[in-house]
Each structure stands twice: as structure tokens, then as C-alpha cells.
N, CA, C and O atoms as a DFTB+ gen file, in Angstrom:
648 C
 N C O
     1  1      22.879     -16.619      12.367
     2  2      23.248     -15.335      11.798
     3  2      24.216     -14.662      12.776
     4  3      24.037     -14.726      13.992
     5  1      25.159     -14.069      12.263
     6  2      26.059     -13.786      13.448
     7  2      26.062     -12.205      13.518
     8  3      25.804     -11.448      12.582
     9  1      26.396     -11.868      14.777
    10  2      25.759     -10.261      15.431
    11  2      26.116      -9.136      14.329
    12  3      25.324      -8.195      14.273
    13  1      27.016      -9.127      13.605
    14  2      27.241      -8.199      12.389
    15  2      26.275      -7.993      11.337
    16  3      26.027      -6.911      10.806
    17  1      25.704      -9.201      11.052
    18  2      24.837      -9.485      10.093
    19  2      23.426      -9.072      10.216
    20  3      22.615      -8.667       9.383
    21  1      23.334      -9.365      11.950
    22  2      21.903      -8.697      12.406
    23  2      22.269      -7.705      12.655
    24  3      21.265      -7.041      12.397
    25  1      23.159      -6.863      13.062
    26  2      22.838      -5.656      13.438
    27  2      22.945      -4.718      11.764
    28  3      22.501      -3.573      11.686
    29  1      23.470      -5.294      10.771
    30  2      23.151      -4.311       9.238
    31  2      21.657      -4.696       8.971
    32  3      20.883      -3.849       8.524
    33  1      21.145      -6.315       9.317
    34  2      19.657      -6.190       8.753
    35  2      18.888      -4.834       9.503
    36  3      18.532      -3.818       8.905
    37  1      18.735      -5.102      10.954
    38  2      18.439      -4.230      11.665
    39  2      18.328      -2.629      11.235
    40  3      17.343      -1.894      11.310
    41  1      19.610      -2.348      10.781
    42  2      19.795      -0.760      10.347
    43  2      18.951      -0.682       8.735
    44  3      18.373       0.362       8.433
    45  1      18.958      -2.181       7.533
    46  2      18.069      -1.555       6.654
    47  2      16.661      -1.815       6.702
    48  3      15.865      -1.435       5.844
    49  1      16.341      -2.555       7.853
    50  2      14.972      -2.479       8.283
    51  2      14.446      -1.209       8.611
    52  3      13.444      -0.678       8.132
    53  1      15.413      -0.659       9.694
    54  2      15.079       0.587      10.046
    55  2      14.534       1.724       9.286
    56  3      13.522       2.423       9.339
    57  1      15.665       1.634       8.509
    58  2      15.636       2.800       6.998
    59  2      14.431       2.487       6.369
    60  3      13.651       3.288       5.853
    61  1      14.292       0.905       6.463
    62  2      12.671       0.630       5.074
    63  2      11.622       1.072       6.168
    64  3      10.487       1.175       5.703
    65  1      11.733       1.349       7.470
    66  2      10.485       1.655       8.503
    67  2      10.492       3.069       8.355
    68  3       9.448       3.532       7.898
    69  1      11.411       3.883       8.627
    70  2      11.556       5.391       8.642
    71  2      11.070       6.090       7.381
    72  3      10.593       7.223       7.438
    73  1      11.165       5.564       6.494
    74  2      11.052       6.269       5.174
    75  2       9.691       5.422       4.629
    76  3       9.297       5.899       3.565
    77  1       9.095       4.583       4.976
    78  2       7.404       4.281       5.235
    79  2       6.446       4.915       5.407
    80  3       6.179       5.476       6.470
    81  1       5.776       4.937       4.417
    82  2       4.451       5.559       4.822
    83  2       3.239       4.586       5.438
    84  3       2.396       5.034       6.215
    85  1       3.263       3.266       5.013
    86  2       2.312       2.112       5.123
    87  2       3.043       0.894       5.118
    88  3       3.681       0.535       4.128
    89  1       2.978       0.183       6.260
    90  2       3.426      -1.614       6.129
    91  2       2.171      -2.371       6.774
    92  3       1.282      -1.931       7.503
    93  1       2.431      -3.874       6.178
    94  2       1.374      -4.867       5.901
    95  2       1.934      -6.107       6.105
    96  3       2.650      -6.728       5.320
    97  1       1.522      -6.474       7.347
    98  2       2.533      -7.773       8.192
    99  2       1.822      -8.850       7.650
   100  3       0.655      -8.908       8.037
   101  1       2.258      -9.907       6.700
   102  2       1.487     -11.203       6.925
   103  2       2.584     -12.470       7.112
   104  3       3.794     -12.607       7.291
   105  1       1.300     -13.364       6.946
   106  2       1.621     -14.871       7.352
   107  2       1.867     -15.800       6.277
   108  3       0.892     -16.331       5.745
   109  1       3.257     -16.124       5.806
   110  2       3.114     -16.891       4.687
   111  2       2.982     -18.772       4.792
   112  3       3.047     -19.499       3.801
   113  1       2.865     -19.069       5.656
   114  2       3.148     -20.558       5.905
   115  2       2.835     -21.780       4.988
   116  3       1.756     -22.348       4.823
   117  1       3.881     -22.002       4.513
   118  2       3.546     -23.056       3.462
   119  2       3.048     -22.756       1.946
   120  3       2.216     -23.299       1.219
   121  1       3.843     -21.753       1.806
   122  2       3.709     -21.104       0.712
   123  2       4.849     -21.542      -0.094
   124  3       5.917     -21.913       0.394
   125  1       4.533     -21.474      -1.602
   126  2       5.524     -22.319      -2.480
   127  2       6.292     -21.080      -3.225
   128  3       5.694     -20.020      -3.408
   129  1       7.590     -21.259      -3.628
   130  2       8.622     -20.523      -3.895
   131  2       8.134     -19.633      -5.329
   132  3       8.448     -18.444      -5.392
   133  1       7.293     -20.325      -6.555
   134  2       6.345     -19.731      -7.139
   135  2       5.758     -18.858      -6.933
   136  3       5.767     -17.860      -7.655
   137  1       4.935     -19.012      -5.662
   138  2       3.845     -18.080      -5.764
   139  2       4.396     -17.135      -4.949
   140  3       3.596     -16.229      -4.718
   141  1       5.514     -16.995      -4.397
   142  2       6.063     -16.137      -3.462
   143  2       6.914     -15.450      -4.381
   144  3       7.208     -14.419      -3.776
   145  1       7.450     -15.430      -5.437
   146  2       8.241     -14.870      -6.734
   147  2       7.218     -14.197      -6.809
   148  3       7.150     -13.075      -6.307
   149  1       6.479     -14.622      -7.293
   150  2       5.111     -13.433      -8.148
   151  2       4.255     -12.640      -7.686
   152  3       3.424     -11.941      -8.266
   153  1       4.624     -12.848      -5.984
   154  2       4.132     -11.770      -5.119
   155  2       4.892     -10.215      -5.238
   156  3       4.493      -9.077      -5.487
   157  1       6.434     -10.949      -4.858
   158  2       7.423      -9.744      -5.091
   159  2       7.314      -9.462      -6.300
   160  3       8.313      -8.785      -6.543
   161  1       6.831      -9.542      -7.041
   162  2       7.189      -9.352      -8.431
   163  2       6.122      -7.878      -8.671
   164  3       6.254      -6.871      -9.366
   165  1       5.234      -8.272      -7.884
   166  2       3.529      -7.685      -8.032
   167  2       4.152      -6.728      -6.919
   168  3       4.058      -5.551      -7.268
   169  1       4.776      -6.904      -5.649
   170  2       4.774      -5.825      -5.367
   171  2       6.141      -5.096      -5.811
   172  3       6.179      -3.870      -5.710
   173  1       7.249      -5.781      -6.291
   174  2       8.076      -4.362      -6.972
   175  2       7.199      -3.136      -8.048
   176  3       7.266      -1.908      -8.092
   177  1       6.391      -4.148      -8.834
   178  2       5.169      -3.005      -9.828
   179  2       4.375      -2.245      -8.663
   180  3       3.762      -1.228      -8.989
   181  1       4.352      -2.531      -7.755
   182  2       3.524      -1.363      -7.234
   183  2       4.203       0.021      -6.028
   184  3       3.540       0.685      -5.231
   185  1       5.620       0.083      -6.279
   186  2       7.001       0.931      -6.288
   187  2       6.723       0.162      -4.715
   188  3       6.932       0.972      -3.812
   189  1       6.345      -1.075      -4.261
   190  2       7.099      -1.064      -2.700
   191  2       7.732      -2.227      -2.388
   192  3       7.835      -3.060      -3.289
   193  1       8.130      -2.444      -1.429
   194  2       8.983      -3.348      -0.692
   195  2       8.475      -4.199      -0.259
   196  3       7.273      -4.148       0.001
   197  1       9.311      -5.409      -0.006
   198  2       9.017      -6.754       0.700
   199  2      10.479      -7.443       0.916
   200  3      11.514      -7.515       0.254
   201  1       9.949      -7.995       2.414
   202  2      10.939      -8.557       3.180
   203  2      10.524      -9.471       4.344
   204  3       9.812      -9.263       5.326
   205  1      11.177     -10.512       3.931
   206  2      11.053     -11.452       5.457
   207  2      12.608     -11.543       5.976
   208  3      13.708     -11.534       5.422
   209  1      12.070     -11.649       7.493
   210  2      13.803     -11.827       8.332
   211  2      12.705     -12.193       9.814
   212  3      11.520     -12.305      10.129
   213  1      14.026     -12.263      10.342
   214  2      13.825     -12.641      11.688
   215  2      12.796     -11.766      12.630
   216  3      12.825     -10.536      12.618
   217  1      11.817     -12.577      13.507
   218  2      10.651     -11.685      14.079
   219  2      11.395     -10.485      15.152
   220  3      11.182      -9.283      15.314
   221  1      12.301     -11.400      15.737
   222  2      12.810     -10.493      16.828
   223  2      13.851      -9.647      16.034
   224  3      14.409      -9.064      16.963
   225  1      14.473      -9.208      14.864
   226  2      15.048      -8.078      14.219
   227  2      14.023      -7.379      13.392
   228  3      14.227      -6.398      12.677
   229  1      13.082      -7.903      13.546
   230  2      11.165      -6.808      13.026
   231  2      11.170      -5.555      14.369
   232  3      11.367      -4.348      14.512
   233  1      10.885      -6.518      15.013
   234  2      10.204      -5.985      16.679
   235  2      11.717      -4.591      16.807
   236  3      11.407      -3.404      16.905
   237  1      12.989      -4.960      16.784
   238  2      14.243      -4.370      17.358
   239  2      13.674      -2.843      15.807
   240  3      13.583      -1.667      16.158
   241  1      13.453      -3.179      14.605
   242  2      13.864      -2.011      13.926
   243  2      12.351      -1.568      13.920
   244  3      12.019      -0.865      12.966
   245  1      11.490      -1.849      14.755
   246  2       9.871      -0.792      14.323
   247  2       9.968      -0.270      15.255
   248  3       9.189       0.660      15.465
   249  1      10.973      -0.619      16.259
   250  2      10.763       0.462      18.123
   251  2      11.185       1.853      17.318
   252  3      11.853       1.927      16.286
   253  1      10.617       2.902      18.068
   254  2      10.340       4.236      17.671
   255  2      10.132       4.553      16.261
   256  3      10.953       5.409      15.932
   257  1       9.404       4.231      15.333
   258  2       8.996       4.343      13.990
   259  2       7.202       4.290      14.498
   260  3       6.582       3.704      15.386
   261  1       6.894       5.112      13.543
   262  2       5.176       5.227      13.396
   263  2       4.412       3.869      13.394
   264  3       3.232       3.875      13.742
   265  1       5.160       2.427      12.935
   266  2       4.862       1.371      12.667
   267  2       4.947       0.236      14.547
   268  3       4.646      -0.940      14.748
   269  1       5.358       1.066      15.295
   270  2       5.796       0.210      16.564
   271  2       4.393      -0.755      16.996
   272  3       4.472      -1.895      17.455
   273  1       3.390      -0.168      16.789
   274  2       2.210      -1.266      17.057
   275  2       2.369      -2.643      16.279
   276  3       1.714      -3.624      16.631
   277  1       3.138      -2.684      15.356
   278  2       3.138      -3.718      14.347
   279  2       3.911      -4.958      15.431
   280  3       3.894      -6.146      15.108
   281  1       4.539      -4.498      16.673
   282  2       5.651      -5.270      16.481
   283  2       5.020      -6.303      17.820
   284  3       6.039      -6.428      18.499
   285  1       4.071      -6.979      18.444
   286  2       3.586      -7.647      18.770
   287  2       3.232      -8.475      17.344
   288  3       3.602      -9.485      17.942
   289  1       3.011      -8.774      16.558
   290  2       2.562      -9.211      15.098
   291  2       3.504      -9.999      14.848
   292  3       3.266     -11.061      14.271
   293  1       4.758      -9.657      15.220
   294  2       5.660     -10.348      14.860
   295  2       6.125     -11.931      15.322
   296  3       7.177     -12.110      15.936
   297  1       5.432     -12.786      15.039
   298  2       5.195     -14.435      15.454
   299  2       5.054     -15.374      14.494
   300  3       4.115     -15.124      13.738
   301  1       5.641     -16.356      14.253
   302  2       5.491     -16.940      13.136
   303  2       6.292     -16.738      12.293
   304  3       7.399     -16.241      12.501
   305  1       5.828     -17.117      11.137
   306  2       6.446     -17.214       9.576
   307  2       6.061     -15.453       9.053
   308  3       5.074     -15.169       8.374
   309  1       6.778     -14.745       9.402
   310  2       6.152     -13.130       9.336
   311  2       6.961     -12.604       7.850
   312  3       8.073     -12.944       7.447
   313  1       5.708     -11.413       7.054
   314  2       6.764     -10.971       6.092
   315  2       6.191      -9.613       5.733
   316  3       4.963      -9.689       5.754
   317  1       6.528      -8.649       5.477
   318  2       6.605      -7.248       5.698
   319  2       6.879      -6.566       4.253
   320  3       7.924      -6.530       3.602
   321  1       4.868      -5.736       3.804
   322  2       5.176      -4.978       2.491
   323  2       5.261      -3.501       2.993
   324  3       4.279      -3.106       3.620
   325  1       5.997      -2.881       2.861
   326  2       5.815      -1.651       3.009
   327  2       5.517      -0.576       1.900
   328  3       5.194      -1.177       0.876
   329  1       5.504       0.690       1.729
   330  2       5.675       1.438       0.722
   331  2       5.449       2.777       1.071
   332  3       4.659       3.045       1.977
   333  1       6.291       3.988       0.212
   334  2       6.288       5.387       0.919
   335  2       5.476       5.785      -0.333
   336  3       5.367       7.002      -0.482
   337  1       4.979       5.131      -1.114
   338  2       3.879       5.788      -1.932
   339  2       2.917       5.442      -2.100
   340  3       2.250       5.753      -1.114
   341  1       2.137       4.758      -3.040
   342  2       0.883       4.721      -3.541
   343  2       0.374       3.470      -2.554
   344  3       0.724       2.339      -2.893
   345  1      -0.298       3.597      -1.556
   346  2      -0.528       2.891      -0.476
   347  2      -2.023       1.995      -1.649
   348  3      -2.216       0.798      -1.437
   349  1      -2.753       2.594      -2.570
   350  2      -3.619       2.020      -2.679
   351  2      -3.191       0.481      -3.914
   352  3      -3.700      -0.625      -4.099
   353  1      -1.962       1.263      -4.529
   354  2      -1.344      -0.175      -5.381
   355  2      -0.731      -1.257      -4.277
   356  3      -1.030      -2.418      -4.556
   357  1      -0.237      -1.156      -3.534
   358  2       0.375      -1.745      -1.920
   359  2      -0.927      -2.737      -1.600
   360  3      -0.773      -3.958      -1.630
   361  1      -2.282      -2.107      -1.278
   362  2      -3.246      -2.911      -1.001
   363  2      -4.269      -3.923      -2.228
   364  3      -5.067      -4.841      -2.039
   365  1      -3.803      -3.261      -3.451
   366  2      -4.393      -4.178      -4.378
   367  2      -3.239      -5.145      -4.307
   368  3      -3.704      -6.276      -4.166
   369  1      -1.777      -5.160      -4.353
   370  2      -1.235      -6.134      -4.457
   371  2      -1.231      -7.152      -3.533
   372  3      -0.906      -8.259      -3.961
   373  1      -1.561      -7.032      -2.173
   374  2      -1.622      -7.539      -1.103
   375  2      -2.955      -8.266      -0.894
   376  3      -3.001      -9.362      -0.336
   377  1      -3.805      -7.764      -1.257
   378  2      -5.279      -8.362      -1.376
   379  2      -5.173      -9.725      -2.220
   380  3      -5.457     -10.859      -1.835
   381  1      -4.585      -9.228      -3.739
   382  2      -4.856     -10.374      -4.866
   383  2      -3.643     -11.758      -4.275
   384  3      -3.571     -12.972      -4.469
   385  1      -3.036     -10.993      -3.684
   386  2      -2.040     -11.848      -3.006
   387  2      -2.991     -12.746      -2.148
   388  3      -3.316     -13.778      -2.734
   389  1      -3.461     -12.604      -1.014
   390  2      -4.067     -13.463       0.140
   391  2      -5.215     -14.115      -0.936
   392  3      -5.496     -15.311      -0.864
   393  1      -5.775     -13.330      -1.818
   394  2      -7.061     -13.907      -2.222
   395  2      -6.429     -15.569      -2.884
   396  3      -6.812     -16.678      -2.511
   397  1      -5.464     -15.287      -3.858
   398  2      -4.780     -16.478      -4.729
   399  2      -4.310     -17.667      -3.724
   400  3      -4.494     -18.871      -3.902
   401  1      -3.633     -17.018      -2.582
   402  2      -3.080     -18.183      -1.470
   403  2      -3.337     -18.268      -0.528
   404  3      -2.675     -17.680       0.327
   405  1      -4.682     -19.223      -0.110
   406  2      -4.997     -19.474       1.704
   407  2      -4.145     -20.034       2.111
   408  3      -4.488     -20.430       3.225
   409  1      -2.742     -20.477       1.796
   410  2      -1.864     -20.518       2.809
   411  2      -0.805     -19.266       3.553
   412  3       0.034     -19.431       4.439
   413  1      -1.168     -18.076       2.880
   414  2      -0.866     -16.759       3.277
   415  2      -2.051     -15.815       4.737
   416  3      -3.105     -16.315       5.128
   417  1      -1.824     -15.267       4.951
   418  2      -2.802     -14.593       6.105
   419  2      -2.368     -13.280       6.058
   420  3      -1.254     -12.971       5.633
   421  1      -3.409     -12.275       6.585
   422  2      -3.236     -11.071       7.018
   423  2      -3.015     -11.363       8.011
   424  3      -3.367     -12.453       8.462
   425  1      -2.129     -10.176       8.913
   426  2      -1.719     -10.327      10.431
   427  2      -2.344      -8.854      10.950
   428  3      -3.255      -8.796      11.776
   429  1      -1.683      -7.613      10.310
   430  2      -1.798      -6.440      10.407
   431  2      -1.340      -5.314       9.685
   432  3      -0.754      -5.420       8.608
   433  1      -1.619      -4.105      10.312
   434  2      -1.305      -3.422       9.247
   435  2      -1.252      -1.576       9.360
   436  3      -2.259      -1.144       9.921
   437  1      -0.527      -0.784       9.040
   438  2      -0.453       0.371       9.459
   439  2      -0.328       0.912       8.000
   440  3       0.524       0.619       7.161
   441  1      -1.502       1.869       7.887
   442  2      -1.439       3.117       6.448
   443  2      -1.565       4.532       6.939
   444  3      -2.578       5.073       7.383
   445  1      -0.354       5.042       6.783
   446  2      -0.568       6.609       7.309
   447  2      -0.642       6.713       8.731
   448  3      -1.390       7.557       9.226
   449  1       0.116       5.879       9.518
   450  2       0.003       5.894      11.002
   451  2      -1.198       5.535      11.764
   452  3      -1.437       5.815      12.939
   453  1      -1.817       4.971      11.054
   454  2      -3.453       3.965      11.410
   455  2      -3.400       2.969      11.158
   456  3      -3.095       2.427      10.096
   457  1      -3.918       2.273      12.833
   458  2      -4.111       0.388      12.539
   459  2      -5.247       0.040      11.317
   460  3      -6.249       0.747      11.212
   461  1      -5.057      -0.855      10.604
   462  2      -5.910      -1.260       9.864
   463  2      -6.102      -2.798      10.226
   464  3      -5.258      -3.487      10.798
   465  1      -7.734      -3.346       9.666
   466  2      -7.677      -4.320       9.465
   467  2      -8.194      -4.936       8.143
   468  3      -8.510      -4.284       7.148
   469  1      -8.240      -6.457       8.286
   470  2      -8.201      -6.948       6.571
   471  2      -9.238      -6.538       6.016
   472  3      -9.165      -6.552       4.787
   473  1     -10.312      -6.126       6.498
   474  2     -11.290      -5.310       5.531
   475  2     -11.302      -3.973       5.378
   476  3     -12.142      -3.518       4.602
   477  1     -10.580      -3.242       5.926
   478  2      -9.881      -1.971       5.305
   479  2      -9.209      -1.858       4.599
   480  3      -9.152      -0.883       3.850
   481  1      -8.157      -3.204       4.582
   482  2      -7.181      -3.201       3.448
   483  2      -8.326      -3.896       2.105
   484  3      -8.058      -3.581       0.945
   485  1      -9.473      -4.757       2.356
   486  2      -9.717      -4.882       0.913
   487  2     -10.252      -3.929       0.805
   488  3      -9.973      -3.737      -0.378
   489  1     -11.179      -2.619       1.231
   490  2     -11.903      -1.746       0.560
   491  2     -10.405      -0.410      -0.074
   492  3     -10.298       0.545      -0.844
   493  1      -9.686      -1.082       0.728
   494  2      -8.207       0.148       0.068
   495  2      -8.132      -0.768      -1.459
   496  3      -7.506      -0.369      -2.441
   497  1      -8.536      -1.438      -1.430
   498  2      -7.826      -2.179      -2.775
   499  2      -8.764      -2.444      -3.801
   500  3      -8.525      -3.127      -4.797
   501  1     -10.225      -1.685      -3.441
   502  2     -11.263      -1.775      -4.336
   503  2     -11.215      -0.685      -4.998
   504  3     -11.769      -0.537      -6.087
   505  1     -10.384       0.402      -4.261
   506  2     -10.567       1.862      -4.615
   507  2      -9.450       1.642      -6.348
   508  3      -8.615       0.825      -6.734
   509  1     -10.063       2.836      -6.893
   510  2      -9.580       3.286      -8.082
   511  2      -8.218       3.581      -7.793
   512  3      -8.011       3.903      -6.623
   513  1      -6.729       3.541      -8.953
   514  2      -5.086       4.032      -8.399
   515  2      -5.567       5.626      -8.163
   516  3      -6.638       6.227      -8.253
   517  1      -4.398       5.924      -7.865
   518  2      -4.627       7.671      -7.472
   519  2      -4.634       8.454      -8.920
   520  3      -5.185       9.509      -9.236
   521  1      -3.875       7.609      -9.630
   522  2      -4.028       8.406     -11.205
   523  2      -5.566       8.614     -11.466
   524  3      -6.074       9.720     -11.650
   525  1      -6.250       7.411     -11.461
   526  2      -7.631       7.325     -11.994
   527  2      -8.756       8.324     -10.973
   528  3      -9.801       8.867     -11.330
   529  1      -8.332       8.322     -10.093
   530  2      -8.975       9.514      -8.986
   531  2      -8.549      10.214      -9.087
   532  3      -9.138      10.920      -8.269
   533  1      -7.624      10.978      -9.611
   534  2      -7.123      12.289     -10.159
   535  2      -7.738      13.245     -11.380
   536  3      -7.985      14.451     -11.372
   537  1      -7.937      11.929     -12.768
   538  2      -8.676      11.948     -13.478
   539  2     -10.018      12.809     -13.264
   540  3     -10.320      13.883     -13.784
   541  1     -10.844      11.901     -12.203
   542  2     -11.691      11.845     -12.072
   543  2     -12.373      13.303     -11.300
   544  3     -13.558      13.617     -11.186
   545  1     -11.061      14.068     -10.811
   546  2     -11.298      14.954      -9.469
   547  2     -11.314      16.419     -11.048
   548  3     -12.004      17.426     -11.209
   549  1     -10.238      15.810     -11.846
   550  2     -10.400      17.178     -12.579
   551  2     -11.326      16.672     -13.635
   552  3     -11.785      17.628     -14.260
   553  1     -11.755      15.561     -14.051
   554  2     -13.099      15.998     -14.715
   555  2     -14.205      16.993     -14.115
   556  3     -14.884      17.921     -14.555
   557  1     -14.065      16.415     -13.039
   558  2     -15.468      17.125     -11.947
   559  2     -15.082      18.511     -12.071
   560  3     -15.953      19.318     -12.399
   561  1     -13.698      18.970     -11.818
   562  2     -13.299      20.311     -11.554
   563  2     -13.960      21.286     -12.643
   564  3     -14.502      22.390     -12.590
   565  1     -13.597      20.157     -13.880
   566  2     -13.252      21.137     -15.181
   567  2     -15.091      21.217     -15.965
   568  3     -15.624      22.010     -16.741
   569  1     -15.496      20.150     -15.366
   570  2     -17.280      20.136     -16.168
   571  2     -18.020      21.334     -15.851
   572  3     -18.425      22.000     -16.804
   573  1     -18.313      21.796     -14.452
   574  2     -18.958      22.848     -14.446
   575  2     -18.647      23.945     -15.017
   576  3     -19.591      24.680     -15.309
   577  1     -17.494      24.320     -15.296
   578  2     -17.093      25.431     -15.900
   579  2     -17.221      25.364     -17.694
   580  3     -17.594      26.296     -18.406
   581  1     -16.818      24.052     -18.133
   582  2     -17.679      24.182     -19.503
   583  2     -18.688      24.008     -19.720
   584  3     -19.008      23.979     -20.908
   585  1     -19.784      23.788     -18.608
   586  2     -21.141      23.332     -18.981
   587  2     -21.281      25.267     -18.883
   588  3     -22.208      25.894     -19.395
   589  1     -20.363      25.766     -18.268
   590  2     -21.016      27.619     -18.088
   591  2     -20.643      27.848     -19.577
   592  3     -21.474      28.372     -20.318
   593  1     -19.931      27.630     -19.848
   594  2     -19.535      28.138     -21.164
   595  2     -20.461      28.020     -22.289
   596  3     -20.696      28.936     -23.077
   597  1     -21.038      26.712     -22.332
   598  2     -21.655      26.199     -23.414
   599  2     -23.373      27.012     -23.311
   600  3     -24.101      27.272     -24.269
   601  1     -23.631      27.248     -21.951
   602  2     -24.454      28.033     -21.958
   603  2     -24.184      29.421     -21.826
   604  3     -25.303      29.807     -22.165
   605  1     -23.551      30.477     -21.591
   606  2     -22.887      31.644     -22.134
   607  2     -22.698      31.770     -23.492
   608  3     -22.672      32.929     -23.906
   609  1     -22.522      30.641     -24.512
   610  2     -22.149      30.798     -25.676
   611  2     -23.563      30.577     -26.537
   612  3     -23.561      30.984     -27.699
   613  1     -24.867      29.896     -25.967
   614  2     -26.055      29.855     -26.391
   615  2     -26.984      31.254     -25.906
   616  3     -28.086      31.671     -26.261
   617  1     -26.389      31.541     -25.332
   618  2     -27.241      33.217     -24.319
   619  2     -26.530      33.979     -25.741
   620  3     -27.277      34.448     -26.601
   621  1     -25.481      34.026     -25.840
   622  2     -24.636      34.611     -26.976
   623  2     -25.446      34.923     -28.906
   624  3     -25.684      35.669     -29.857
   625  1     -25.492      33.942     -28.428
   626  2     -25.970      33.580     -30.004
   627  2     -27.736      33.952     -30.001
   628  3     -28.281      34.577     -30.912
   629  1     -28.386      33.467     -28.889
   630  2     -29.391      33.756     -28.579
   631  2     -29.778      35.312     -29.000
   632  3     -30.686      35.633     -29.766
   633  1     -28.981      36.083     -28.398
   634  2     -28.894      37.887     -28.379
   635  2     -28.449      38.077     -29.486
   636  3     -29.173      38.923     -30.009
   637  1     -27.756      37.813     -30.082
   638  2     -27.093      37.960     -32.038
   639  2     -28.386      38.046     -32.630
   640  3     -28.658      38.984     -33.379
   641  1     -29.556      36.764     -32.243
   642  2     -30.178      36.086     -33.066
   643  2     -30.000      35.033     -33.904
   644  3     -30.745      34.663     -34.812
   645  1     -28.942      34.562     -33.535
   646  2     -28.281      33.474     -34.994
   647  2     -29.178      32.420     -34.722
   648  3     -29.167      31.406     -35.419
């Protein structure tokens, strides 16, 4: 690769590190061109990124980014999901990923500026999307207040006599 070429990977590494909220270093070795399509594929649906390149232009674009612990990790056949949003679609895709191919590995992993490891990332990936916990936060919100109602409206009727 000649020095022009690394130094633009370098700069959109950078940009995919800076504008990161969560990356997820693994090991693909001996992984078939198939199942590596349908990874990216799984993680473009889950709005994030993926990229393999060179370990030592990993290590050069995570220095001063929230992600710099990552960059010992960088050995091997290395490949890098990141995402500045829904960190919990990021870890379901990444999970069903390693689960389908033992020739893939977790290496490491940073969500929200915290080391993680592979059993943090599967209990991130057991959790409900944020839509469905959203759901769930304003059911809760919204029940007590009609369960007042429904009894205010029987106190109501109660005093009428109806």
C-alpha cells in the first residue's frame, strides 16, 4: 500500500473512531467470503460500520479517540464494528455473528467509553432494541395514571349511584 493510500485510510478510520460511540474488535480467521457478506450485511441493518485494514493503521487512527485501549487488540486477522447509535443492534449483530462462525472470535470491545467483555456483549444482545424499551418505559409511565382514572371514574359513578 503506498504512503498516500495509508495515510487517507488512516484519516477515515479516524473519522469512523471520532464520531463512535461503541467498537467491537474481532478475529475473523478463515472465514469464508459468504459468511463475511452477510455479516456486513447484518451490520449495515443495524445503522453501523465495518472494516478491516491494516493492524498498524488501527493502532495509528484509535491514538487519542475514547477507543485507544482497543489498540493493543490489534494482532492478527483484525476487523472493526463500530456504531454512533443503537449500540444494542451492534451487539445482537455481533453476537449472532460469532455464534454462526467459530472461525470468528471476540477480541474486545469499547461501548460508551467502557472495556467490555464477550459476556457483556452477549447480555447487550439479549436486551430488548431501544424501541421495544421505550415501549415498554411508557407503558409503565402511562398505566398508573389510567389505572387512577378508572378508579376516579368508579368513585364517580359510585356517588351518582349509577
Amino acid at each position: 500500500m503506498e504512503k498516500t493510500k495509508k495515510y487517507a485510510e488512516v484519516a477515515v478510520l479516524k473519522d469512523t473512531f471520532s464520531s463512535a460511540t461503541s467498537a467491537v474488535v474481532i478475529e475473523f480467521k478463515g472465514l469464508v467470503v459468504g459468511k463475511d457478506t452477510a455479516f456486513r450485511k447484518s451490520i449495515r441493518e443495524s445503522k453501523a460500520q465495518y472494516r478491516v485494514s491494516k493492524n498498524t493503521l488501527l493502532r495509528l487512527a484509535v491514538k487519542d479517540t475514547s477507543f485507544e485501549s482497543l489498540g493493543g487488540f490489534f494482532k492478527g486477522s483484525s476487523a472493526i464494528a463500530t456504531t454512533r447509535e443503537d449500540v444494542i443492534l451492534l451487539a445482537k449483530a455481533v453476537n449472532g455473528f460469532l455464534k454462526d462462525n467459530p472461525a470468528a472470535s471476540f477480541k474486545a470491545g469499547v461501548i460508551d467509553g467502557k472495556s467490555i467483555d464477550m459476556k457483556q456483549l452477549q447480555v447487550l444482545a439479549e436486551l430488548p432494541s431501544r424501541d421495544v424499551l421505550l415501549a415498554k418505559l411508557l407503558y409503565l409511565m402511562k398505566y398508573p395514571i389510567s389505572g387512577l382514572a378508572v378508579v376516579l371514574e368508579g368513585i364517580r359513578k359510585q356517588k351518582a349511584g349509577e
